[in-house]
C-alpha positions in Angstrom: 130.2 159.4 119.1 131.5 159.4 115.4 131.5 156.0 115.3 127.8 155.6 116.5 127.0 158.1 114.0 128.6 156.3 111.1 126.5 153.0 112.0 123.4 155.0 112.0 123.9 156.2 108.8 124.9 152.5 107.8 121.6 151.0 108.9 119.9 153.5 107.0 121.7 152.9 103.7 120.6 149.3 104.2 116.8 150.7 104.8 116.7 154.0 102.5 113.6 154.0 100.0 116.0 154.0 97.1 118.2 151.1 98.7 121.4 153.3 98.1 123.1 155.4 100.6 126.4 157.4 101.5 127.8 156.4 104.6 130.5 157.9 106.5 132.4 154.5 107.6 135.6 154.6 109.4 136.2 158.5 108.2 135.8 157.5 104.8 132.6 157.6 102.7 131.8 154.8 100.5 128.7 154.1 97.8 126.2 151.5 99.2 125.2 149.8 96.7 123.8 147.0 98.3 119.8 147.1 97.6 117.2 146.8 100.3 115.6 144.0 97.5 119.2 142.2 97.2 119.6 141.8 100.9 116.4 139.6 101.0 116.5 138.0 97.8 120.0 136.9 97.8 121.6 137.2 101.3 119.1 136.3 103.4 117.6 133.9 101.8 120.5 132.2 100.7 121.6 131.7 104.7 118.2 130.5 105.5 118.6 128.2 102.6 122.0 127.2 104.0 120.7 126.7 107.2 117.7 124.8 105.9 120.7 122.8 104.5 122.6 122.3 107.5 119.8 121.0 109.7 118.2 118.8 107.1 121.5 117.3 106.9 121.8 116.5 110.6 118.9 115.1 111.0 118.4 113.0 107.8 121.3 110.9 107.0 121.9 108.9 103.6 120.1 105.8 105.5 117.1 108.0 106.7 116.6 109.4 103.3 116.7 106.0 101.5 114.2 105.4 103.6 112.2 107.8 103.1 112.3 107.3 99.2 112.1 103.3 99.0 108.6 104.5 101.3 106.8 106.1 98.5 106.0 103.3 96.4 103.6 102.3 99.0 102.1 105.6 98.9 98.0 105.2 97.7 98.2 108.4 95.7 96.6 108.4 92.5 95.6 104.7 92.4 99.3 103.8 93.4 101.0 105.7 91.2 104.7 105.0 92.5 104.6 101.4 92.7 107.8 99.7 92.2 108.4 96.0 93.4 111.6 96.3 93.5 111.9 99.2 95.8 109.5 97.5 98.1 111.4 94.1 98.0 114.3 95.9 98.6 112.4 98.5 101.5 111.4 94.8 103.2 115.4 93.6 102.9 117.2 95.6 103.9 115.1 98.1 106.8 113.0 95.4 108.0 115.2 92.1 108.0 114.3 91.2 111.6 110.2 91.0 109.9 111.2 89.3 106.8 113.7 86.3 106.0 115.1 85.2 102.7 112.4 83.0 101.9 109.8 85.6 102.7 111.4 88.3 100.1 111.7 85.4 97.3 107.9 85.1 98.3 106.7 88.9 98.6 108.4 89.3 95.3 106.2 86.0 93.7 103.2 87.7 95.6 104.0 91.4 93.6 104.5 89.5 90.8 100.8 89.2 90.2 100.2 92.4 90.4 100.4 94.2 86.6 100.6 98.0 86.3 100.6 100.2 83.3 101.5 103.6 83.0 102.4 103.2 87.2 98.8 102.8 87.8 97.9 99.0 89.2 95.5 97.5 86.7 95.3 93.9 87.7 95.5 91.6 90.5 96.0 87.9 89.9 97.2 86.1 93.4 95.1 82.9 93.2 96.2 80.0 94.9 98.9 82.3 96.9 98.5 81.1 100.5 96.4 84.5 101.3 95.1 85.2 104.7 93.1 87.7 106.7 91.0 90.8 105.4 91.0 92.4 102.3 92.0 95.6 102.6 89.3 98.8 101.7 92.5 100.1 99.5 91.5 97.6 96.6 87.9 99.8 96.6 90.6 102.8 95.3 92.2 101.3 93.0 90.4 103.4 90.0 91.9 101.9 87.2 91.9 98.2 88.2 90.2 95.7 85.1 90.9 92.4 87.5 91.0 91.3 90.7 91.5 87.3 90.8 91.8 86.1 94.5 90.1 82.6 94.5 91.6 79.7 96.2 92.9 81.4 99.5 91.8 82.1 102.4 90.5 85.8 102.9 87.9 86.2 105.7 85.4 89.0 106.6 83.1 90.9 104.2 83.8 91.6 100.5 84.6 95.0 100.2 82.9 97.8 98.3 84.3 98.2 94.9 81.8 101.2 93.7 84.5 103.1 92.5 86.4 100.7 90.2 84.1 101.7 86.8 86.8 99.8 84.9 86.5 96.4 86.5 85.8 93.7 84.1 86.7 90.5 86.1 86.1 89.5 89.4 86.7 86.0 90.7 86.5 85.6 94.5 85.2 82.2 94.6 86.3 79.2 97.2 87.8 82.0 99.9 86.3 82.7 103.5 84.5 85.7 102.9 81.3 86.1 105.3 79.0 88.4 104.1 78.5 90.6 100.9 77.8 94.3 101.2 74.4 96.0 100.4 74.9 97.2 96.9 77.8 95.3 96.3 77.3 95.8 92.3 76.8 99.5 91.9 79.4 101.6 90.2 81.0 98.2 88.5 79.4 99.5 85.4 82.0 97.8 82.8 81.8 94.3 84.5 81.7 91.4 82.5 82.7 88.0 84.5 82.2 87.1 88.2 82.5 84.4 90.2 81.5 83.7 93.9 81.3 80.1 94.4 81.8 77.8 97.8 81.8 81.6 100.0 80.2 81.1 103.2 78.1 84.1 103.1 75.1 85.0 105.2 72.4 84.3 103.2 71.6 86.5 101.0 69.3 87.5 97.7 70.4 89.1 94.4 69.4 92.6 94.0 68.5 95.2 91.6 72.0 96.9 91.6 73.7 93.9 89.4 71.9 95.3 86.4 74.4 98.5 86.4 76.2 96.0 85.3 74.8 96.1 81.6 78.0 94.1 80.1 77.8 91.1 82.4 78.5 87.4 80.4 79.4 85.3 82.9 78.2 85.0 86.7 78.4 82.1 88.7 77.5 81.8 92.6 77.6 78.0 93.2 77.3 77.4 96.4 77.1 80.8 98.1 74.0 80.8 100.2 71.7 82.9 97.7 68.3 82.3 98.4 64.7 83.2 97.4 63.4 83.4 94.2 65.4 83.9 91.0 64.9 87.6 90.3 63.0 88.9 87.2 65.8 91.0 86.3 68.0 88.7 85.2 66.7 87.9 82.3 66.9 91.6 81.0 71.1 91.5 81.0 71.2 91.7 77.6 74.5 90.0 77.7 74.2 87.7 80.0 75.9 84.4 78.2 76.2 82.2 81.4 74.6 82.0 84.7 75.3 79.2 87.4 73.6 79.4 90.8 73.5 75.5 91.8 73.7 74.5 95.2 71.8 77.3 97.0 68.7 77.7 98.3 67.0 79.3 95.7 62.8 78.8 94.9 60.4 78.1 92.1 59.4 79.5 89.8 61.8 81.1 86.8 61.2 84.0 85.5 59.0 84.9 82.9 61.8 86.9 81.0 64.1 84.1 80.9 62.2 83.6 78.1 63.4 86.0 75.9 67.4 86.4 77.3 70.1 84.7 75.0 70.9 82.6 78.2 73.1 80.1 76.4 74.4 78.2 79.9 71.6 78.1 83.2 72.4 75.9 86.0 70.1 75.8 88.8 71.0 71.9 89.5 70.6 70.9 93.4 68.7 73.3 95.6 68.6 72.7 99.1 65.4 74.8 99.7 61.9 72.7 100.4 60.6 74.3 97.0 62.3 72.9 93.6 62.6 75.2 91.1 60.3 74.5 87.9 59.2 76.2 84.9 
């Protein structure tokens, strides 16, 4: 009976409002001074932290965490903030050597090589001529502080994607890929956008449209061979910057536009239209 007594009074000591008791322990009595606060602050917590500790441990090893942290440079946060190509290089060698052989790291690292990034953010993409296949991933519309994307000479299929968030985009050259079709409103958003180039795509035909003129800085555009057609739309001629503009080889009809009179067009090409009308003026 004493000794059930004695561990009443001990679990009040550990519950009292001022945290501080006198127990009668073992015939003795000894000064708790033990606070209510310090039990859950320090002991407490530091088991559950211990135990935290323990399991993490058993379930993540040193191989599992390397993992884990060569993963994050593919992460899409912030425009690809954690990019390194050396962690992914080495994330491709040495978890996934049954996907990738020597020759394929020496040429993922060649590929990543044209990819430039400044303060960890990816601000241009230059993989021309790299033996590209397949789709172009809707990531590249995220990349928010991207100035160029230069894909020509490979072989990406399906439609260009939308790049109405990339504001900083100065340079686009697409041209001689397998790209079908190009989006409604392709060129809203790409506000800062001075060269472009969509030559030999084989697009379903299609018609330029107001939305280019967001692009007030524009110098250069060239769509040889891309299946524009229709007539050549008055609103070219009010890009005020507007240096060079080819468009042979498509189907496009008479007659030019009045305000091509006026534009500093230095360079028009307009040569070999396949449509029934030839284009005068």
């Amino acid at each position: 009976m004493n000794a059930a007594i004695c561990k009443v009074f001990e679990v009040l000591s550990d519950h009292s409002p001022n945290g501080r008791a006198k127990a009668k322990v073992r015939g003795i009595y000894r000064n708790m001074q033990t606070t209510v606060e310090h039990h859950y602050r320090f002991d407490v917590f530091n088991a559950a932290i211990d135990f935290i500790l323990i399991e993490l441990n058993t379930r993540f090893n040193e191989s599992s965490v390397e993992l884990l942290s060569l993963s994050t440079t593919l992460a899409p946060k912030n425009s690809f903030e954690s990019i390194n190509i050396d962690d992914i290089c080495k994330l491709a060698m040495k978890f996934y050597p049954e996907d990738f052989t020597n020759q394929d790291i020496i040429a993922l690292k060649y590929e990543l090589d044209g990819v430039i990034c400044s303060r960890d953010r990816i601000i241009a993409i230059n993989l021309a001529q790299s033996g590209i296949s397949g789709s172009l991933s809707p990531v590249h519309g995220n990349l928010t502080s991207l100035t160029s994307l230069q894909l020509e000479f490979n072989n990406i299929c399906d439609p260009l994607p939308r790049l109405s968030k990339l504001s900083l985009l100065q340079k686009i050259y697409l041209q001689a890929n397998a790209f079908d079709d190009i989006p409604s409103g392709f060129f809203i958003g790409l506000s800062s956008l001075q060269e472009i180039s969509l030559d030999d795509l084989p697009l379903t035909p299609w018609s330029l449209s107001q939305d280019i003129t967001s692009a007030t800085g524009l110098v250069y555009f060239s769509a040889i061979n891309a299946y524009l057609t229709g007539l050549i739309p008055d609103f070219l001629g009010s890009l005020s910057s507007l240096d060079i503009l080819h468009l042979s080889y498509n189907k496009l009809t008479s007659p030019l536009p009045s305000s091509f009179a006026g534009s500093i067009l230095m360079k028009l090409f307009l040569d070999h239209q396949q449509s029934r009308d030839k284009i005068s003026g």
